[in-house]
N, C-alpha and C positions, 0 to 999 in steps of 0.2 A: 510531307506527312499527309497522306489519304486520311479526311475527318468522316469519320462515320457516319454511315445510313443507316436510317428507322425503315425498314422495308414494310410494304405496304398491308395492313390491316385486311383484310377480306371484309369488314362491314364497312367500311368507306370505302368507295367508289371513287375511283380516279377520273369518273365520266360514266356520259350518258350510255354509253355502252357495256356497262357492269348490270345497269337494269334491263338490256334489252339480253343479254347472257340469262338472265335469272327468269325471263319470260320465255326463253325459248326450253330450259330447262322443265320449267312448270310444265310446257303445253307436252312436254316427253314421258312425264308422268303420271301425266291426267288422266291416261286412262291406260295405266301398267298395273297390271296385280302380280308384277316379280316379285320375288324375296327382297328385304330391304327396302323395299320402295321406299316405306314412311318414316323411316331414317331417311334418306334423302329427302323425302320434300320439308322435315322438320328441322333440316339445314336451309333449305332453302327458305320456309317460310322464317326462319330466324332471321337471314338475312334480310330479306324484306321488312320485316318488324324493326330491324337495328337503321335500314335506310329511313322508312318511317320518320322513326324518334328523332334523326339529328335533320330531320327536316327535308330531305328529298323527297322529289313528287314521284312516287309509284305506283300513281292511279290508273297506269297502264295495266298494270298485271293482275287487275281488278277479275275481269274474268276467267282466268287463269286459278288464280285462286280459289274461286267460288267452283270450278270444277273439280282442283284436289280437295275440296272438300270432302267428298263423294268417301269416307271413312269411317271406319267405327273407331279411330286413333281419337280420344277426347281432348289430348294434349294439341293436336295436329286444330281439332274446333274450335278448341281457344283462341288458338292463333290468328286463326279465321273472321271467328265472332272480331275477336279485337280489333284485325284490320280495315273488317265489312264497315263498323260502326264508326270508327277513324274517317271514312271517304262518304259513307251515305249521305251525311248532311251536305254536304259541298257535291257531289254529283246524286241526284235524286236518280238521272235516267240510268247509273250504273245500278242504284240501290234493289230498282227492282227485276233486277235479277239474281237478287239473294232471295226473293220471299219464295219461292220454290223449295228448295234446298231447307228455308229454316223454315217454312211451316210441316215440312217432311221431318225436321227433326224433334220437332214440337210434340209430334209420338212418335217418339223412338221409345223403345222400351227402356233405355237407363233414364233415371229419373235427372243424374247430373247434365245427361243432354239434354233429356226437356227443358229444365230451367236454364243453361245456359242458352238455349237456340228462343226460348222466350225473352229474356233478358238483353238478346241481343236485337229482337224483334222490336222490342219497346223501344232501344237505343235508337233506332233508322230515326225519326225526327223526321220524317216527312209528312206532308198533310196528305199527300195525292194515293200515298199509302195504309191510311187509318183503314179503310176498311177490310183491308187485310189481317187487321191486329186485334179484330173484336171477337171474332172466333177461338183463334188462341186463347185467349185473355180467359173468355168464359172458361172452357175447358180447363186452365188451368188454376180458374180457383176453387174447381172442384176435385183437383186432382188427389187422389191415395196420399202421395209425395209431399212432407211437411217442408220440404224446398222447393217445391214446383210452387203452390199455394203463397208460400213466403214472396218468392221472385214475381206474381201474377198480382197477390196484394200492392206490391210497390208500381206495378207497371200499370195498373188505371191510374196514379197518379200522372203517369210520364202521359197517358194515353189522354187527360183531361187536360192538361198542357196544350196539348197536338187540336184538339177537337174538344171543347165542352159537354157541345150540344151531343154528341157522338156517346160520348161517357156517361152521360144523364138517361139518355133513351134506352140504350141497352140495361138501363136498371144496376151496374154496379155499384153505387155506393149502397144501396140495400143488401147487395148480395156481401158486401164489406161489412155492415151491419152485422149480419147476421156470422157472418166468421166470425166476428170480432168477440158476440160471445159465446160462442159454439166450440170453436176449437180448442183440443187440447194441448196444443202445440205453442208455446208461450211466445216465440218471436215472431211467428204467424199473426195472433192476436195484436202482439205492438206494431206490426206492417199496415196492419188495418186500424187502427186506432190513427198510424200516423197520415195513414193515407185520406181517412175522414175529415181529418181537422187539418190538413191541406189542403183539403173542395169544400168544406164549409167554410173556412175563412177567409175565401180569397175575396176580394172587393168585388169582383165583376158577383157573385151567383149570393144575389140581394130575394130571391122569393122567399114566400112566404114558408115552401114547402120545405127551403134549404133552415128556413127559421129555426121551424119545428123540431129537424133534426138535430140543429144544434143543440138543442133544449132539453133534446132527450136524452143527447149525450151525455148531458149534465147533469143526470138527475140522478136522485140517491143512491137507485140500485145501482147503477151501473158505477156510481162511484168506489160505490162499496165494493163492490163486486172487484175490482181494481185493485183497493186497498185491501182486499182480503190475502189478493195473491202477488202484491207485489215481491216477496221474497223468489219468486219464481221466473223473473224477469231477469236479463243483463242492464248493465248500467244505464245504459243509452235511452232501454225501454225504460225505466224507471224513471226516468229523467220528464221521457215522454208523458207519462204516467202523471208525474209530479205538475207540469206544468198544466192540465190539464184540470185535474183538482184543484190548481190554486183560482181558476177559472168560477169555482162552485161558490155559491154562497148557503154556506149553511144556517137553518130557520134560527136556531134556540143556540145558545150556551153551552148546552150539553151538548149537543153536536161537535161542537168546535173541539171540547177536551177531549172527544172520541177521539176522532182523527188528528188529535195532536198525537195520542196514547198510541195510535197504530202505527205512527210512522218515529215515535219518539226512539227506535234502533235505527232508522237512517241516519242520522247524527253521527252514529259511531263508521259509518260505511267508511271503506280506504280510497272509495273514489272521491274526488273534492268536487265534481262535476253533481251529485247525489245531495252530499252533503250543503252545497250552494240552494239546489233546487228544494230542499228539506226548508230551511233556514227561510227563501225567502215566502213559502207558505205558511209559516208560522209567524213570520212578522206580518203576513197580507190576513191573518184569521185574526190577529189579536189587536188590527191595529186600532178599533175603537174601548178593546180594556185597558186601561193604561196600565193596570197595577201587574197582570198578565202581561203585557207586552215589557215591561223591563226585568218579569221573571224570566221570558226569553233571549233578552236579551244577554244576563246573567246564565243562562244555560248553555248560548251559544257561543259563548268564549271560548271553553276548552277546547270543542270541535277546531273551531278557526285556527285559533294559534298551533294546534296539531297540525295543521294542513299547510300551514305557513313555514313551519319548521322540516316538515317531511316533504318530498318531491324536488321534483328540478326547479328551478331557479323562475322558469316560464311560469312553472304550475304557482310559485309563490307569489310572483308577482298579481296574478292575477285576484288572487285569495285575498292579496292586502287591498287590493284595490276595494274589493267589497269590506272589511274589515275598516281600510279609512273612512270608508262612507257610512259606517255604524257609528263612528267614533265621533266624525263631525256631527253626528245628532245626538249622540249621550257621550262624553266624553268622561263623565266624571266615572262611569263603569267601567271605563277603562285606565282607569288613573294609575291606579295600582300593579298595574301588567305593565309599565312603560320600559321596563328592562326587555322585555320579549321583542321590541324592538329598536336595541338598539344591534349598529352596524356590525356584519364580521369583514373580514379581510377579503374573504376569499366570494365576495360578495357582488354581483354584476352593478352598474352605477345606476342602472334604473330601479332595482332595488333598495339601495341604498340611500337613493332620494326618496321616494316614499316612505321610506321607514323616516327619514328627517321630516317631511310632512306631519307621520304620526304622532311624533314625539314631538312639535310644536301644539300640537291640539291637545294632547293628555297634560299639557306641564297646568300645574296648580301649584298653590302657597305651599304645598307638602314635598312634590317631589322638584319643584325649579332647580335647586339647588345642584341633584345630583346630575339631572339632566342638560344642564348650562354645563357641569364639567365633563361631561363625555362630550357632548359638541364643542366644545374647546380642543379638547383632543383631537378630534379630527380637521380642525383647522389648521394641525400644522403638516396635515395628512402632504407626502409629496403626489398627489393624486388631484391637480390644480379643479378640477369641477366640485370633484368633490368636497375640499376646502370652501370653496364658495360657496355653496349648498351650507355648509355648517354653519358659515358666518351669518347668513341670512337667518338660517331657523333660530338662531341666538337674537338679532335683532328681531324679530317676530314674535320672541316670549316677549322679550322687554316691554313691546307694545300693547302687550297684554298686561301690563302694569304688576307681572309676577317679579319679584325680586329687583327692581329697577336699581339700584344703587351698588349692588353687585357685578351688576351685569353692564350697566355702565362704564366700570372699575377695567373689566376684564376688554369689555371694546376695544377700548384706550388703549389695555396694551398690547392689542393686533399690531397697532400702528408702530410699535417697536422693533417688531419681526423684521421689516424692511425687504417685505415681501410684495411685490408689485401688485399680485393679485389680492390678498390679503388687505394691503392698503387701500386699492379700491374700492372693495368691497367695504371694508369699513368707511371709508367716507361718506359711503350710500347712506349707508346704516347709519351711521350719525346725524345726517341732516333729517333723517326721518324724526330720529329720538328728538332732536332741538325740537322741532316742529310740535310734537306732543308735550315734550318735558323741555319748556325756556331754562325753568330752575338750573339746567344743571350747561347753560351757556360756558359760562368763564372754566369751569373745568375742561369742559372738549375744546372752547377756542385756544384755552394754553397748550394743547398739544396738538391741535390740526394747525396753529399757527407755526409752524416749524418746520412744515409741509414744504416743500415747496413743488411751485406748479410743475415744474419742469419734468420733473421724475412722475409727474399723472400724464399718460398716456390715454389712458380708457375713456371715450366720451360721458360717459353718465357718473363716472367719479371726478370729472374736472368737471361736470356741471354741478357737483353737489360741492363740491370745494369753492367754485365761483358764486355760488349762491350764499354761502357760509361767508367769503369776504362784502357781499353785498348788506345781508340782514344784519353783521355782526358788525360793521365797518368802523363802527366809536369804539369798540373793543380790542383791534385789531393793527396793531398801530403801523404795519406793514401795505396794509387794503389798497390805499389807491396807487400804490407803487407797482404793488403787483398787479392790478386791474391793468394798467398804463400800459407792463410790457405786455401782457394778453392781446389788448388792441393794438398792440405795435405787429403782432402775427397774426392780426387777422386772417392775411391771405393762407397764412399757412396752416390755418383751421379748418378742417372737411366738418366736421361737424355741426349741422344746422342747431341743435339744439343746444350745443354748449358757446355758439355765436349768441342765440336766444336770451340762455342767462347772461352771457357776457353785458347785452345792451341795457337787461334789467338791472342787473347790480352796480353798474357803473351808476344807472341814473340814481338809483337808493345813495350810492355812495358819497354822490354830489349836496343829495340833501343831507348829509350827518356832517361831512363834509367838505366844503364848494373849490377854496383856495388851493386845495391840493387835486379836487377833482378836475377843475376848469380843462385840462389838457386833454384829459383822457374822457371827459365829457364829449369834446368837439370831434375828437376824432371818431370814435364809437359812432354816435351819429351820422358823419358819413359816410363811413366802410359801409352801415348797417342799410343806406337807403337804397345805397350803390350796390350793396347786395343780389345779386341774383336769386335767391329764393324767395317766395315767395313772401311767408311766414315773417322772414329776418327785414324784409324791405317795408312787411306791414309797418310791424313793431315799433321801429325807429321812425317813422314818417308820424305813428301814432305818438312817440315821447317827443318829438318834434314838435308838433301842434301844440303839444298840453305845456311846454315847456314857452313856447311862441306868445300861448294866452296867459296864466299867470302861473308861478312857481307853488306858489303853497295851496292850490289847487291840485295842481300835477303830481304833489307830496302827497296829499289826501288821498288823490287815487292809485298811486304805482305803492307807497309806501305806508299804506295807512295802520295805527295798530292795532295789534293781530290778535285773537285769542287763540289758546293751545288746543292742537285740534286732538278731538276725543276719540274719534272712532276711524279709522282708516276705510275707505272703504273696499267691499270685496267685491272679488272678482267673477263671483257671482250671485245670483239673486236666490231668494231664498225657495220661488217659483224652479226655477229650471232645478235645484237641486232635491225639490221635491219631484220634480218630473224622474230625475235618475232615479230615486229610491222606488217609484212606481215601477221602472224599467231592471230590478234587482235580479242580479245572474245573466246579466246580457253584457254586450259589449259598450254598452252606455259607461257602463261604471268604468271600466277599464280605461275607456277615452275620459272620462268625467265630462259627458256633453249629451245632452237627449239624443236621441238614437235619429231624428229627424235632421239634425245638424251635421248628420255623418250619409244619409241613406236619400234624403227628399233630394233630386236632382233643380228644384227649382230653387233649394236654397243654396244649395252650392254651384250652381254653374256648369254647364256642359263643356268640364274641361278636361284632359287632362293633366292638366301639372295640379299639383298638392293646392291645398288652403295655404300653406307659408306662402303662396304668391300673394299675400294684403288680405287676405279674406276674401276674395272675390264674392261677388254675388252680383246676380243676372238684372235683381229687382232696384227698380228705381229709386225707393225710398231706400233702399239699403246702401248705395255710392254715397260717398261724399258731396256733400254739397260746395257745388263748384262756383264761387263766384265767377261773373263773366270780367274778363282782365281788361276789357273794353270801358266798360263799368267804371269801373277800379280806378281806371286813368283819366277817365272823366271829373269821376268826386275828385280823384287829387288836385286834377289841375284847377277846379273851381275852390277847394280849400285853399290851395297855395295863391289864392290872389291877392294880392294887398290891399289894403281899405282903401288906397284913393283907386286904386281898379274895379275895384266892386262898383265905387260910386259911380264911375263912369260907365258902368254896365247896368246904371240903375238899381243895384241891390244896394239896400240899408244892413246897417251892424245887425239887424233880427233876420236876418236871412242868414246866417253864419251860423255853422253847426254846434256851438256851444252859445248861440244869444249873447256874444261879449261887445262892451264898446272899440273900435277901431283901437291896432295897434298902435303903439307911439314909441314904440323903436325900443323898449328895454323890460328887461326881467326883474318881476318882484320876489325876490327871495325872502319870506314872510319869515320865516323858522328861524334863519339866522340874522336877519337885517342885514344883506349882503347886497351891495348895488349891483345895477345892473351891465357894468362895465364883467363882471366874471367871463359873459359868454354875452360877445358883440355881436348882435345878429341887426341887418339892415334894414329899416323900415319901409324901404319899399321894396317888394321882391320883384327882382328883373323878371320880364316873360320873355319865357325859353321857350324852345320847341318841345322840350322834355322835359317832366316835374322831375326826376333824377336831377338833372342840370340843376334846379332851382333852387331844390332843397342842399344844395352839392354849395353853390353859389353863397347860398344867403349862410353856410357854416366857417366863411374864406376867414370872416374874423376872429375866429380863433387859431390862426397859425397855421392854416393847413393848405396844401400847396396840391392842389387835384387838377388832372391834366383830362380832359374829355377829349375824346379820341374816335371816330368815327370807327363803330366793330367792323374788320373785316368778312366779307362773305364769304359764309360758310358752304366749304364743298365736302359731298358725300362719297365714298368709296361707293363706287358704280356696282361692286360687287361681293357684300359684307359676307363673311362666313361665321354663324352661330349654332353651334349644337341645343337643342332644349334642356338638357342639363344643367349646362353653364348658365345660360338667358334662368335657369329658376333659383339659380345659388345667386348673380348679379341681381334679380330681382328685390331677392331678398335681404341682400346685404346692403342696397342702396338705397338711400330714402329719396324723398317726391322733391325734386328741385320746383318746377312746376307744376299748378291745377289752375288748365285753364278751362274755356267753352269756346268752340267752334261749331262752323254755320257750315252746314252741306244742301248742295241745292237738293230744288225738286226733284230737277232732273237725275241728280243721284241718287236719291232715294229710291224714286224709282227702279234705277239701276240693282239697287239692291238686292231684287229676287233674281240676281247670280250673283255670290259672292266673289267665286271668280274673275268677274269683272274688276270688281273695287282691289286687288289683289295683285293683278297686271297694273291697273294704273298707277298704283302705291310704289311696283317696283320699277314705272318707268322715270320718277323721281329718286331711285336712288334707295327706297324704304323697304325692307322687306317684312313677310307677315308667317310668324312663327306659330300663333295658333288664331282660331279662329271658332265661332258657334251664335246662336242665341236665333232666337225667331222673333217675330213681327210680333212688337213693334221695336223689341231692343236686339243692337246686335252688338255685340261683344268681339274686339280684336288683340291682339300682342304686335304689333312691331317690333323691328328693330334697326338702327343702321349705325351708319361709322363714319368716321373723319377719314378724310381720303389725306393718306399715307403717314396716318396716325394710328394707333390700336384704341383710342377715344371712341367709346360705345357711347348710344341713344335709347335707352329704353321704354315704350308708350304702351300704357292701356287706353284703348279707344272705346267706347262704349257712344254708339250712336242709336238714337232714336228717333226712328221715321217718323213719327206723328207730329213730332214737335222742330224737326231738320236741325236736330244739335246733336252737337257731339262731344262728348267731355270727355278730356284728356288729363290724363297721369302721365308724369316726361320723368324718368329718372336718366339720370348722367355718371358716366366716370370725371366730365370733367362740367363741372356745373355753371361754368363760366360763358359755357358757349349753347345752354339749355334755352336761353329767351331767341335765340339767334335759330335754332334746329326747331323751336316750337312755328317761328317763322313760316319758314320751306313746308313743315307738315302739314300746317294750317293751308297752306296755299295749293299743295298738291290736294287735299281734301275738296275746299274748295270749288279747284275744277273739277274733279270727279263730275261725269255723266256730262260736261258741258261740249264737247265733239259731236 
């Protein structure tokens, strides 16, 4: 069977010789005045246009082109314009040999040529060519042609871009000035309005003279003048218009309800872009009357929720976005609307979580009740995000202390569903409720007691279940059993944080109770020293100490009792959420982040990959604080000495980090009167080479049988392969095994101003470097590498700083076992950097 052929397309090129067909065809017509010619060359220049767009380089037929231009075909100069402006920026020496041709077309008598061959004059983006463009420009803002004038307003913007100084001498913004209120022509006027308060605002043009202008801008008449005729405008301009006036500060009172009164019909407009810009001048006029300002806010409802309910899915989302950020500051005026949002079916999921957002901030003693039972409902939505999303906005009223006994009730029986996700999620959400409301302990441990661990998967729901056996563990008559097998799978825990709570609840469990905990005590301990991360190896070495010097001290601090906590706190300040309400009708709200936190390059870093890489940021203070691991190993080893080794290094019992008298070989279990045979630990600690070892050693009497094992050396795949896609999903999925601090010499530093150097040498160890930026004195890198003939990734953020010759390292691992061993090699290849 012959499978079929897709025969070849005439706008793809099979090769390079399709484009040199279509230049030889140009140069045949370029100076034909047969019949049909511009049918031909309107093939031809199609063709060119279609190679263009999918990315072929036809910067050959560049002058070619600019010859058939030679037409009164306007269709034929589109085509042209379009391609000239495509290639000018990237060949400047092709571009000027367009400006013949378009300042010839600049008077032509059709006015659609003038502004097009204007329009495309402005495009060219070169500097070496400004002076070619001031001519035009003039003439064409004073052109008859209310499109020549429109395309000539916009283009001293592009032309103050190119040249400042160029734009200011020629006297254009006055000559804008005076368009601006002279002409009859309304989108002429908004050209020039937009074009002003584009060169008055830009940072660089700080004089006094640009001051004034401002100021004038600003002033009554011209506001008015504005406001008289904004019905005369398009959306865009009114918009313009809007933002402008929100700018004014009017003297008296009476002012303010003028220009509420003038614009109180944008409200009703059908564009939601009008009606946003209406809205946030009305909150920005009234925000020092309170009694006026929640009459607005009362007023602005209807608009809103119309605009929410009408348009595409985009357009609503956006609307609610501004709508919740009303809500979070007067919620109780919206109390009563709380039906307008809830969920429909046919509803996108980013919608449908904001609208859960809203309807946790409206619920009050009046409507909790109906609103707990629509979010119920869609918890059993088969729509697993969106299930989650409900389950939380239900734990989120509760915390609010709205209906708490109800809403408790219905928790509970999430947990019946025997839904995986479901169950999760409610775990979460219970340990939060215990947290705030103790009272209602015995009720949720009777039913999360029945849990078992085995069937939680999710790390942040078996850390809230292991936390629950911890705090609850005299209520729980299962706790240390089920603690026991937990640390019986250590190894088979990825989860830093639910290893975390593991170490914590065991030790809580030991003090409610010891005789049952004793086994799962010892072991915890030293899975948790032995630990590879960083966090989990602190932890245990710190209940280790507290547990070494006396028990019911160690009780007072890991265990001590708790009061119910009241307020949770948020996730944002009440600063940065007054910054968004300053920033209303931008993209602030939509992100819910000051607009600086999305736009300032020195807060986010000169990268490409997203903020889900950890937040990056370039500045010092803003990284984590890295203790040095050097450090780290020092304190331990001088903690883990024994009192006749102190003495013999001349240190007294007041040189010991907690001021205790010398050990004497046993644990005071104060709480229960428990001797100290529970957990045999040895009074003198053997010196090892490594506090791991020590701490590993002095745990032998409690039955644990630990083999120390010299790690094999770690070898690198010579030649790892990582796409940045993958390396920003792995980053982000994988948490920080280690944070350490390393030393790069002088001599590297140096090196420094070529990164390219530090780059090669990284990859003659085997590391390679997937992105890279920052300047003196911080420079910011990504590696990555691999286990040689393993798929075991290495992931490092390097952040070095010449001033100080440190380097601090973020190490994420697929396999976290072999992160102190890779932190190794990196350090070492670092290291030598610059030393050749």
């Amino acid at each position: 069977m012959i499978p079929f052929q897709r025969s070849a397309s005439p706008s793809q090129p099979s090769g390079k010789g399709d484009v040199v067909d279509v230049k030889l065809q140009l140069r045949q017509l370029a100076g034909s005045r047969a019949p049909g010619t511009d049918d031909s060359k309107r093939d031809l220049f199609k063709k060119v246009l279609s190679y263009m767009t999918i990315g072929i380089d036809v910067s050959s037929v560049f002058s070619e082109m600019v010859m058939c231009s030679a037409t009164s075909d306007i269709v034929l100069k589109k085509m042209c314009y379009l391609y000239v402006g495509n290639y000018a920026k990237y060949n400047p020496d092709l571009a000027l040999l367009t400006i013949n041709f378009l300042q010839r077309d600049c008077k032509d008598e059709d006015p659609m040529i003038r502004g097009l061959a204007l329009r495309s004059l402005c495009m060219l983006r070169v500097p070496n060519l400004v002076e070619y463009l001031v001519g035009p420009l003039a003439l064409g803002l004073k052109d008859k042609s209310s499109y020549v004038r429109m395309v000539a307003s916009i283009g001293v913007v592009k032309l103050y871009h190119i040249s400042a100084p160029t734009c200011v001498d020629a006297d254009f913004p006055a000559i804008l000035k005076q368009l601006m209120l002279h002409d009859q022509d309304a989108q002429v006027v908004a050209n020039c309005l937009f074009s002003l308060q584009e060169i008055w605002s830009l940072e660089a043009n700080t004089s006094e003279e640009a001051s004034r202008e401002r100021e004038a801008l600003l002033s009554k008449p011209v506001i008015y003048y504005f406001l008289n005729r904004i019905k005369d405008f398009n959306e865009w301009a009114q918009c313009i218009i809007l933002e402008m006036v929100s700018k004014y500060v009017p003297p008296d009172h009476n002012e303010i309800f003028d220009i509420m009164n003038l614009l109180e019909d944008r409200l009703q407009h059908a564009n939601g872009a009008v009606v946003l810009a209406t809205i946030k001048l009305f909150l920005q006029l009234t925000l020092d009357m309170t009694d006026v300002h929640q009459q607005v806010y009362e007023r602005i409802k209807a608009p809103l929720l119309t605009q929410v309910s009408s348009g595409s899915p985009e357009q609503s989302f956006a609307v609610l976005s501004h709508l919740h950020l009303l809500v979070m500051r007067a919620p109780m005026l919206f109390s009563a609307d709380y039906k307008h949002f809830y969920c429909l079916y046919n509803e996108p999921f980013y919608v449908k979580k904001l609208k859960l957002e809203m309807l946790t901030a409206v619920a009050n003693e009046s409507n909790t009740y109906e609103i707990v039972t629509e979010l119920c409902e869609y918890a059993a939505n088969v729509d697993i995000p969106m299930a989650r999303e409900s389950i939380r906005a239900v734990g989120k009223i509760a915390l609010q202390q709205y209906d708490v006994n109800a809403i408790v009730d219905r928790l509970l029986q999430f947990l019946d569903l025997e839904k995986d996700h479901v169950t999760a999620e409610t775990l979460v959400l219970v340990k939060d409720l215990l947290r705030k409301y103790p009272q209602w302990s015995r009720d949720c441990i009777a039913v999360v007691g029945n849990i078992s661990s085995k069937n939680i998967q999710e790390p942040k729901a078996k850390a809230a279940l292991i936390w629950m056996l911890g705090e609850y563990a005299q209520d729980m008559h299962d706790a240390p059993y089920v603690l026991e097998s937990l640390v019986e799978n250590w190894e088979d825990e990825d989860s830093a944080e639910v290893r975390l709570h593991l170490l914590t609840s065991v030790v809580k469990c030991f003090f409610k109770r010891p005789p049952e905990t004793q086994q799962a005590l010892g072991a915890a301990l030293a899975a948790g020293v032995a630990d590879f991360h960083q966090d989990v190896h602190d932890r245990a070495l710190f209940y280790y100490r507290l547990l070494q010097y006396k028990v019911f001290i160690a009780e007072r601090i890991v265990d001590p009792p708790k009061q119910a906590v009241s307020v949770f706190a948020d996730n944002q300040s009440s600063e940065i959420k007054d910054r968004i309400f300053d920033e209303f009708n931008s993209l602030s709200v939509v992100y819910q982040k000051p607009s600086y936190m999305f736009t300032d390059k020195e807060y986010r870093g000169p990268f490409a990959f997203s903020e889900e890489l950890g937040n990056m940021s370039m500045g010092v203070e803003g990284a984590e604080t890295i203790v040095s691991s050097q450090r780290v190993e020092a304190n331990d080893k001088d903690l883990l000495l024994s009192a006749s080794e102190k003495e013999d290094k001349g240190l007294s019992n007041n040189d010991s980090a907690y001021n205790a008298p010398a050990y004497d070989g046993s644990l005071s279990l104060a709480p229960s009167q428990v001797q100290s045979d529970l957990v045999s630990l040895e009074p003198q600690l053997p010196s090892q080479s490594s506090q791991t070892s020590s701490v590993i050693d002095d745990l032998l009497g409690l039955g644990l049988s630990v083999a120390s094992t010299p790690a094999p050396a770690l070898k690198l795949n010579a030649k790892p392969v990582l796409d940045p896609n993958t390396f920003q999903q792995k980053w982000r999925q994988l948490s920080v095994s280690l944070s350490e601090e390393a030393s790069i010499s002088p001599q590297g530093v140096a090196a420094l101003s070529n990164l390219q150097s530090l780059l090669h040498h990284m990859q003659g160890h085997s590391i390679q470097c997937i992105a890279s930026g920052g300047q003196s004195p911080n420079f910011k890198f990504f590696f990555f590498a691999q286990k040689s003939e393993e798929p075991s990734l290495f992931l490092v953020e390097c952040i070095i700083n010449s001033s100080s010759c440190k380097a601090q390292l973020k190490i994420k691992a697929d396999d976290e076992s072999s992160s102190f061993a890779f932190s190794k090699v990196f350090k070492s290849a670092l290291s030598s950097y610059g030393m050749a």
